[in-house]
SENUTOR-692289 format. One record per residue (C-alpha): residue in one letter; z, y, x. Coordinates in steps of 0.5 Angstrom, whole numbers, plus 500, padded with zeros to 3 digits. Example, Ala and Ser with C-alpha at 12.3 -4.5 7.8 and 13.67 -1.06 7.14 Angstrom:
A516491525S514498527
REM end
This chain:
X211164712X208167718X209167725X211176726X208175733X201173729X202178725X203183731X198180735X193181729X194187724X187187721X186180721X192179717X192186713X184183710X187177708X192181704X187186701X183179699X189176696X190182692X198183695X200190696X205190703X207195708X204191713X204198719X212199716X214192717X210192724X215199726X221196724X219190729X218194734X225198733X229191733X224190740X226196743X234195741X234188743X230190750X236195750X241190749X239185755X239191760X246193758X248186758X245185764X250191766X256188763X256181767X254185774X260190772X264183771X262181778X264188781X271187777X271180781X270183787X274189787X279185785X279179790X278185795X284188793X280195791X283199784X278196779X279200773X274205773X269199773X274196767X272202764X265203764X264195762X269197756X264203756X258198756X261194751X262198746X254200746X253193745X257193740X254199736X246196737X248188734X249191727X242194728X238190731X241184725X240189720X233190722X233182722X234182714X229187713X224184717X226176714X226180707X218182708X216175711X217172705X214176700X207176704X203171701X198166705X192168708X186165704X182160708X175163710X171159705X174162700X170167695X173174696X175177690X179175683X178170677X170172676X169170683X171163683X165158684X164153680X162147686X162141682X161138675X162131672X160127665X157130660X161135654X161129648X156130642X160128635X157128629X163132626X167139627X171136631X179138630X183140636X189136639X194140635X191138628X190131630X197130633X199132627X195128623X197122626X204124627X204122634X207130636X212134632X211141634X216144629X222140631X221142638X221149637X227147633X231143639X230148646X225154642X218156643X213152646X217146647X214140644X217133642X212127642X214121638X212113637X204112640X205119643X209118647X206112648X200114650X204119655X207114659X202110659X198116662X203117668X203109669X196109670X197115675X202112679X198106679X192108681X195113687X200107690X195102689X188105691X189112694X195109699X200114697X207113697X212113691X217117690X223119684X226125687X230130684X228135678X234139680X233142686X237149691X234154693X233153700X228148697X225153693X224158698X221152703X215152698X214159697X216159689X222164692X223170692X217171689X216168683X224168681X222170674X218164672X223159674X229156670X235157675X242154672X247160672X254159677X250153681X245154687X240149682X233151679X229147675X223144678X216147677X212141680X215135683X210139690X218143691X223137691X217132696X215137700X222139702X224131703X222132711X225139711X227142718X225135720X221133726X215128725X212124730X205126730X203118729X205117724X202122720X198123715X204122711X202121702X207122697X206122690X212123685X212123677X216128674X218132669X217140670X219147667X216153668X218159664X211162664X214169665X209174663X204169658X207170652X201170646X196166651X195159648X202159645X201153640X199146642X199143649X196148653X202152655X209149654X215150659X216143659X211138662X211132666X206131672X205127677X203130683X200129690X203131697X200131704X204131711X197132716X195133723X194141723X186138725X185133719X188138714X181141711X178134711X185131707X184137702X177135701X180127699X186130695X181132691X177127690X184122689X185128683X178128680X177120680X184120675X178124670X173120671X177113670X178116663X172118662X174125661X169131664X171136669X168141673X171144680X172151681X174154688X178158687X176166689X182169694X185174689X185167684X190163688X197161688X202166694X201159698X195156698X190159703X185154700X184151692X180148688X182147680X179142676X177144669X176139664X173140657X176139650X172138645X176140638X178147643X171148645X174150652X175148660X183147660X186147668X189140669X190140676X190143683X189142690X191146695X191146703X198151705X197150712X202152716X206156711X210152707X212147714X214154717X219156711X222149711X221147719X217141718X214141725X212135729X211132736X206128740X208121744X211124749X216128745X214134746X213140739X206140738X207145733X207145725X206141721X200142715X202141707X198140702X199138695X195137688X197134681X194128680X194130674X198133670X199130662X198136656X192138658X188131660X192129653X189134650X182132653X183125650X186126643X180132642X175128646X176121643X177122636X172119630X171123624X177120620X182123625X184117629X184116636X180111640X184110647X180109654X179102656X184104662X190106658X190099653X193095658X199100658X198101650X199094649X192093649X191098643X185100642X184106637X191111635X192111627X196115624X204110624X206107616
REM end
């Protein structure tokens, strides 16, 4: 959420940030009605400036042994006009919060202008595998192997749910394991289990409502929803707390399951891995001095990329254009990896740098030595990575031409030293 004296101070600054970000906000209505609240909140402290000073004149007369009633009368007059103008100014309040919170942040200066077709590619790595076969995508390879059942998904929860099964699901513990591992062990973040149940203040903390309401799971007769990204429930464990500004930067990295509805995809990529509404991840998170904060996105990226790389699985790196990203991030990079039987680049993660946003919405703020608020936090937060997609990479990328699956080098020792998947008895 933005700062309204920033907006009011910088009206063009913000109104070619949201022509960037493609969002459509009356920005000049927003702006009228502050300063209709202004102007009532300024009338309001002048008539109680009149009420105290009548009550003074009431003492007065009173102590003086002079008929204070007219003065009564006209502090029952003021009174009465203050009470007229709360409702107002509170109903301008509501208003004003209402609008805040549908607009979106505004992107960094670094970022393309424009929409998906001016996203830059900044980075690849690895080479596309060469097979001496047509290769099968995952969906023929699961199935032939037996390692993921498509069809008694849809039959437990419906469309684009999914069931993995023996070596499947195997390989997706042993995935995340890696992950968790990798990102404790070398990357020096902290673990955490959170809940993947959370209220709705945690969700508007990090921009996911109002706005996006539509796409998450919300359990009817509870203030609960689903979550879409272990980013809600970690960002949200220093919620209206304030940091000490030693002990930032703080790293969280959190494995979970996620949902998402996927409102308004429905046809795109609905068989398979690339689209489902249930999907485990594991996810980064940053707490960081707003000064570091485009360094420490620039080193999330690296903690994501190297996942790929480890595994062996190519990728590039785009920066995302502004009308590209997410209503939070005013920075992003996505990472692509190829999948060989699909012929296609597949997003499995995405690092963004928020600044200042998410920390306003959920008072995350912070103080220097001496105790005194130095201001907001800078959040960010990328996957590290997420599991269907790099799954995809690896069964398409590393299947032999019987259809089996060799399993990369660091994924065998969570396989129990397994090296190649083949179809179980």
């Amino acid at each position: 959420m933005h700062d309204l004296k920033s907006i009011r101070e910088n009206p063009d600054k913000f109104k070619a940030g949201l022509a960037a970000k493609r969002a459509i906000i009356d920005l000049d209505g927003l702006l009228q009605l502050d300063s209709r609240r202004r102007q009532l909140v300024f009338k309001t402290d002048e008539l109680k400036a009149k009420k105290n000073a009548a009550n003074d004149e009431i003492s007065r007369l009173i102590n003086g042994k002079q008929d204070p009633k007219p003065t009564i009368a006209s502090m029952k007059a003021i009174a009465l006009d203050i009470d007229t103008i709360e409702p107002q100014i509170k109903a301008l309040d509501e208003q004003i919060q209402n609008i805040l919170m549908f607009i979106p942040n505004i992107p960094h200066d670094s970022a393309p202008k424009g929409g998906p077709e001016a996203n830059a590619i900044v980075a690849h790595w690895g080479e596309k595998p060469v097979l001496n076969f047509k290769p099968k995508t995952h969906i023929e390879i699961a199935e032939g192997l037996d390692i993921i059942d498509f069809k008694r998904g849809t039959k437990l929860s419906g469309s684009n749910f999914i069931l993995y099964k023996d070596l499947g699901a195997r390989l997706e513990r042993a995935l995340y394991n890696f992950m968790l591992d990798l990102h404790t062990s070398q990357h020096g973040y902290r673990e955490m289990s959170p809940p993947v149940l959370v209220n709705a203040a945690s969700m508007t903390a990090t921009g996911q409502l109002p706005k996006m309401k539509d796409d998450m799971y919300a359990l009817e007769g509870d203030d609960l929803y689903l979550i879409p990204t272990a980013e809600v429930p970690v960002t949200n464990i220093h919620r209206d707390e304030m940091l000490n500004e030693e002990d930032l930067p703080l790293y969280y990295t959190a494995y979970t399951t996620c949902f998402r509805r996927e409102a308004g995809s429905y046809g795109k990529d609905t068989r398979g891995l690339v689209r489902i509404h249930q999907f485990d991840k594991v996810e980064l998170v940053k707490f960081v001095n707003p000064e570091t904060s485009y360094q420490e996105l620039e080193s999330l990226l690296g903690n994501a990329r190297r996942v790929f790389e480890i595994l062996g699985i190519p990728y590039r790196v785009l920066l995302l254009a502004s009308g590209d990203m997410s209503f939070a991030a005013a920075k992003c990079y996505d990472i692509e990896v190829f999948a060989a039987g699909l012929d296609k680049w597949l997003e499995a993660s995405s690092c963004s740098n928020f600044e200042d946003f998410q920390a306003r919405r959920g008072n995350i703020s912070f103080k220097a030595k001496d105790g005194k608020k130095k201001g907001y936090v800078h959040t960010l937060n990328g996957s590290g990575v997420a599991l269907p997609r790099t799954m995809v990479a690896i069964l398409e990328n590393y299947q032999t031409s019987e259809g089996n699956v060799v399993i990369p080098q660091a994924l065998r020792p969570y396989m129990g030293g397994l090296e190649i998947i083949t179809r179980c008895a």
